[in-house]
N, C-alpha and C positions, 0 to 999 in steps of 0.2 A: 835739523829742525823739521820734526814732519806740516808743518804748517807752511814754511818758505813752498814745498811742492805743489800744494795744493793753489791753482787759480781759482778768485773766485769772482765770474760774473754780476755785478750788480746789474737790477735792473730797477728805474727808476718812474716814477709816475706821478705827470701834477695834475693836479685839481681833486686827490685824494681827499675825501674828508668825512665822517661821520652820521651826515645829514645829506638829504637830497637839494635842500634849497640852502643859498646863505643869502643874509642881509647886508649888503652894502649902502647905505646911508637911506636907510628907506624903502629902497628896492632890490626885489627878489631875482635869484639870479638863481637858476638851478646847476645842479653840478651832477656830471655824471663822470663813473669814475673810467678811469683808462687800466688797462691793462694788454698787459704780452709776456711773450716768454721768448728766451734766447738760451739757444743752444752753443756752445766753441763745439766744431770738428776740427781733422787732420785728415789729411791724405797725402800718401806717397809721392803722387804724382800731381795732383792737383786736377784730375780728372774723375779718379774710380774711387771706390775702399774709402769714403769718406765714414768716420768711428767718431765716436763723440770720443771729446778730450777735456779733462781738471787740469792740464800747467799747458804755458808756454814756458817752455826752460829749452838754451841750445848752450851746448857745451861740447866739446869734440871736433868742433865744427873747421872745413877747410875750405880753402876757396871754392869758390861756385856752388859749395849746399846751398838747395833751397829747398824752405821748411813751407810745407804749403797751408792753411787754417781758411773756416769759413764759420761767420757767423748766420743762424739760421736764428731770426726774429718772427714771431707770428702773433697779430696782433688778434688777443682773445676777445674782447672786448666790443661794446657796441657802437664805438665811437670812430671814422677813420683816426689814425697817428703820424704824428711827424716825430721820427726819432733821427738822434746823434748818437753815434759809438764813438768814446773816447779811451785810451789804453791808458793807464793811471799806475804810476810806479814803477820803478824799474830794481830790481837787485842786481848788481854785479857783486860775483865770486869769484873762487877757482873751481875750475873743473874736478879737480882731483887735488884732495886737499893733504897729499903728502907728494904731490908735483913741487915741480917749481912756481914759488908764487911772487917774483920779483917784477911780472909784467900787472897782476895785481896790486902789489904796493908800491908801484911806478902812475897810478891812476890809470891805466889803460882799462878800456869798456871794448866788450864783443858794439856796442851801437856803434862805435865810431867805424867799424867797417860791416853795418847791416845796411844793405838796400832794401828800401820797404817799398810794396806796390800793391792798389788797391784797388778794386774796383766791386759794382753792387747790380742789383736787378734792378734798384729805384727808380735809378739815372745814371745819366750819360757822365760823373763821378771818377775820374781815372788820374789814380796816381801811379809813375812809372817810373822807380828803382831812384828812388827817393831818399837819401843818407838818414838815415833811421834820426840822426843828431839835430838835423835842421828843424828836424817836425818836431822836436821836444826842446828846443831853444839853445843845443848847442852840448851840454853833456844829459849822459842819463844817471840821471842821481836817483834816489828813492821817493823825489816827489816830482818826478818831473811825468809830464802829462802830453799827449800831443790826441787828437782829433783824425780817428781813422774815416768816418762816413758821417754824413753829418744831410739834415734834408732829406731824410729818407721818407718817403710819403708811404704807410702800408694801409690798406683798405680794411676795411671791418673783415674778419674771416679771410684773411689771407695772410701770405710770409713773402718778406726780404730779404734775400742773403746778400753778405758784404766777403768777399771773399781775398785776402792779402797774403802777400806771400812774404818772408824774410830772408834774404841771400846774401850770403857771404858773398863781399865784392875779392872779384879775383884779385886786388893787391894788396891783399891781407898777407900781411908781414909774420916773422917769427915775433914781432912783439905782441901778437895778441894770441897766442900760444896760451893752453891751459887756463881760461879762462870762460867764466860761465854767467851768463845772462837771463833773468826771469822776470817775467814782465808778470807783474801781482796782483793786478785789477785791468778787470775790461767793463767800463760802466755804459749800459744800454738803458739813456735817455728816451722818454717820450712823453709829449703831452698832446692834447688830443684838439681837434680841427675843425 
């Protein structure tokens, strides 16, 4: 399904609205709107060669890969922002879908042996090889959610990266063999300050 490959970032904005004032019981309350834009990258190394990137998808994957990604927010707008990035959805598959797929119909997930780790330019924000499971409440099913940066304060004409990494934890067994992970949404909250 060409749709499962494709991520796609949401980006979200309150106090969006049509009109520059609104009435709340009598009084005027003006509203200005928020805006930003977020880019997903990848890089190799998690240093150089950073390329804009549409999926997170890891499949293939053996002990100690680590997949490197950074989000690049810039707030366009005339308002400072306080945004949250939250990762929204998880697919598990098989890697190769004329493999063996019995560590898939056994429930096995690539999350249960991802370590996730995070950190941002906002603040001082640091998460450090984090079992992917705990931060989405234990399995990753297709609605499960977890809060990668959260509190990011960006200033009117400027950008914040959130940059996480995900690594196979080196006791990653032959039971999660042939199996593949796509994380489907990355929603980049803000409202404005």
């Amino acid at each position: 399904m060409t749709s499962a490959v494709f991520l796609f970032i949401g980006v979200t904005f309150a106090w969006l609205t049509l009109t520059d004032v609104i009435h709340l019981g009598g009084t005027e309350v003006a509203v200005q709107d928020v805006e930003a834009t977020a880019v997903l990258q990848v890089s190799e190394d998690g240093l150089t060669g950073w390329s804009d990137a549409a999926a997170i998808s890891i499949a293939g994957a053996v002990p100690g890969d680590t997949f490197y990604y950074r989000i690049v927010i810039t707030n366009i707008g005339a308002l400072p922002i306080d945004t949250q990035v939250s990762f929204i959805g998880f697919t598990n598959s098989v890697a190769d879908i004329l493999g063996d797929d019995a560590n898939f119909q056994a429930g096995r997930s690539l999350a249960s042996v991802i370590l996730y780790s995070m950190t941002n330019t906002a603040n001082t924000a640091t998460l450090t090889d984090q079992p992917m499971t705990t931060l989405i409440g234990g399995t990753a099913t297709s609605t499960s959610a977890f809060v990668g940066a959260e509190n990011l304060d960006i200033a009117v004409s400027a950008s914040e990266i959130v940059y996480f990494t995900l690594t196979i934890a080196e006791t990653m067994g032959n039971d999660y063999q042939n199996l593949k992970l796509t994380i489907d949404l990355i929603s980049v909250s803000s409202v404005g300050q």
